[in-house]
C-alpha positions as CSV (number, residue, x, y, z in Angstrom):
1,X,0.0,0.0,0.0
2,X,1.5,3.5,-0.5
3,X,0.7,7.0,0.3
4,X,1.4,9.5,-2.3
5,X,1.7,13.5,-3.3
6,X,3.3,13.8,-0.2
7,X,5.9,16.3,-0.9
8,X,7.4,19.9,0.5
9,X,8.7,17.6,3.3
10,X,12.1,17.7,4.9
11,X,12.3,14.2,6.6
12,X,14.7,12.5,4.9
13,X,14.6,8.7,3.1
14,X,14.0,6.1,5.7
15,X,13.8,2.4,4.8
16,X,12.2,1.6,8.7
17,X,9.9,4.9,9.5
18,X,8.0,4.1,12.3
19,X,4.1,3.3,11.8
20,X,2.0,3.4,14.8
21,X,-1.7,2.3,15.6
22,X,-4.3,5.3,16.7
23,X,-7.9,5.8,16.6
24,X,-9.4,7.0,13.1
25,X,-10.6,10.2,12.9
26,X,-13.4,11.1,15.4
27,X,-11.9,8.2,17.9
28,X,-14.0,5.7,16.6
29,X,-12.3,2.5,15.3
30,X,-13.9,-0.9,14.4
31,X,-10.4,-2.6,14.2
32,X,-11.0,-5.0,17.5
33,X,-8.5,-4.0,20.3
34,X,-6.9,-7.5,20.6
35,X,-5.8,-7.9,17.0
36,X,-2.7,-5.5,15.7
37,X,-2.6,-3.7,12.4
38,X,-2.1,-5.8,9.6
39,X,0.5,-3.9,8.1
40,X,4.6,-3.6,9.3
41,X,5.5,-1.4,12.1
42,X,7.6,0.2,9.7
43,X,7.4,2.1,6.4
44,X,9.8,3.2,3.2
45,X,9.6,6.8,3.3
46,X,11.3,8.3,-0.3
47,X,11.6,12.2,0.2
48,X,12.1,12.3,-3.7
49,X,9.2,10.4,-4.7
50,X,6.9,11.8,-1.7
51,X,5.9,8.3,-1.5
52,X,5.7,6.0,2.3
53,X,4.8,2.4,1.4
54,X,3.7,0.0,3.6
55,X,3.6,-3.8,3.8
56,X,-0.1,-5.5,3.9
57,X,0.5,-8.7,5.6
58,X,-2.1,-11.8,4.8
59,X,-3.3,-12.1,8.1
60,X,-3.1,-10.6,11.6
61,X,-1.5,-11.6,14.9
62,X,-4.0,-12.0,17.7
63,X,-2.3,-9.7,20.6
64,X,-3.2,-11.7,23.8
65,X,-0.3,-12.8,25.4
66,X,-1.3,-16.5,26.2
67,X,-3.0,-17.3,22.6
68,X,-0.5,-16.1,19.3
69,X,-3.0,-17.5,17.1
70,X,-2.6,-15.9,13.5
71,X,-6.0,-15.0,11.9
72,X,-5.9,-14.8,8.3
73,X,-7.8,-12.0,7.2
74,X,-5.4,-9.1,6.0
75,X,-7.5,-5.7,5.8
76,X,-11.5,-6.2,6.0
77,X,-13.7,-4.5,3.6
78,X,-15.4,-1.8,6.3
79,X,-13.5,-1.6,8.6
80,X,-11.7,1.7,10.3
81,X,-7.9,1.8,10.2
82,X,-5.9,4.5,12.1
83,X,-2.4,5.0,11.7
84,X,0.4,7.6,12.3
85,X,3.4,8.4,11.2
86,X,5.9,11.6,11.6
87,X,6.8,13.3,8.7
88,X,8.3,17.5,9.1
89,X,7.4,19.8,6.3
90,X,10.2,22.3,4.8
91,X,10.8,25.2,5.7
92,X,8.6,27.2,3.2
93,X,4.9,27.2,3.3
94,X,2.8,25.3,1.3
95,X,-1.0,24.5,0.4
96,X,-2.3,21.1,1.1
97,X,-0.7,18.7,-1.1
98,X,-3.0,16.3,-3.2
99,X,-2.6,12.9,-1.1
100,X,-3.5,9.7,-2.3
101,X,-3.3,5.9,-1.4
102,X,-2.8,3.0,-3.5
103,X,-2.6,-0.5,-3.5
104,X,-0.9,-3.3,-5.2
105,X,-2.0,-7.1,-6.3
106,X,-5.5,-6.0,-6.0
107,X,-8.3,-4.0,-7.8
108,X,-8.4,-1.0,-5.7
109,X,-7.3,1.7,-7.7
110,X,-5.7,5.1,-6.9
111,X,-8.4,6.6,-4.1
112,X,-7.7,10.6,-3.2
113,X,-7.8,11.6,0.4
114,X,-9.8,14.5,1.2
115,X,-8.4,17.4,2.5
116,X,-9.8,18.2,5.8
């Protein structure tokens, strides 16, 4: 999966940029609390490209300690995925970039992301 158009930034490349698990907007998520994201903790961030891509993995790692039972399900049609990530923009201004995502090995094709 990538996120693109994101440019005017001055974090430079990083093959592991940390990925981290929040609430969607508006706090509500419909990702159960006991499974993890089913993506790497990590991302490829390319400055150049103004590109971060992200490994989908084919299923997800049930997170309770006793029981490391994988469910294979990968991301779920309707369901609410929040992530972060740190990126710092340059040091001149700019207007809202045109942000996209993408995704590979599937049909989904190249979905815009609303600027807020």
């Amino acid at each position: 999966m990538t996120l693109s158009g994101l440019f005017g930034v001055s974090t430079p490349d990083d093959p592991a940029l940390p990925i981290l698990r929040v609430p969607p907007v508006g706090g509500v998520s419909t990702l159960p609390a006991n499974l993890s994201l089913p993506l790497n903790d990590t991302g490829v961030w390319n400055r150049t490209a103004g590109t971060l891509t992200l490994a989908v993995f084919p299923s997800r790692l049930l997170v309770d300690p006793g029981n490391s039972t994988l469910v294979p399900t990968g991301v779920e049609a309707g369901v609410y995925y929040g992530l972060a990530f740190n990126l710092t923009n340059g040091v001149e201004g700019q207007l809202a970039q045109s942000v996209a995502i993408e995704a590979s090995g599937t049909t989904l094709s190249r979905v815009p992301v609303p600027n807020p």
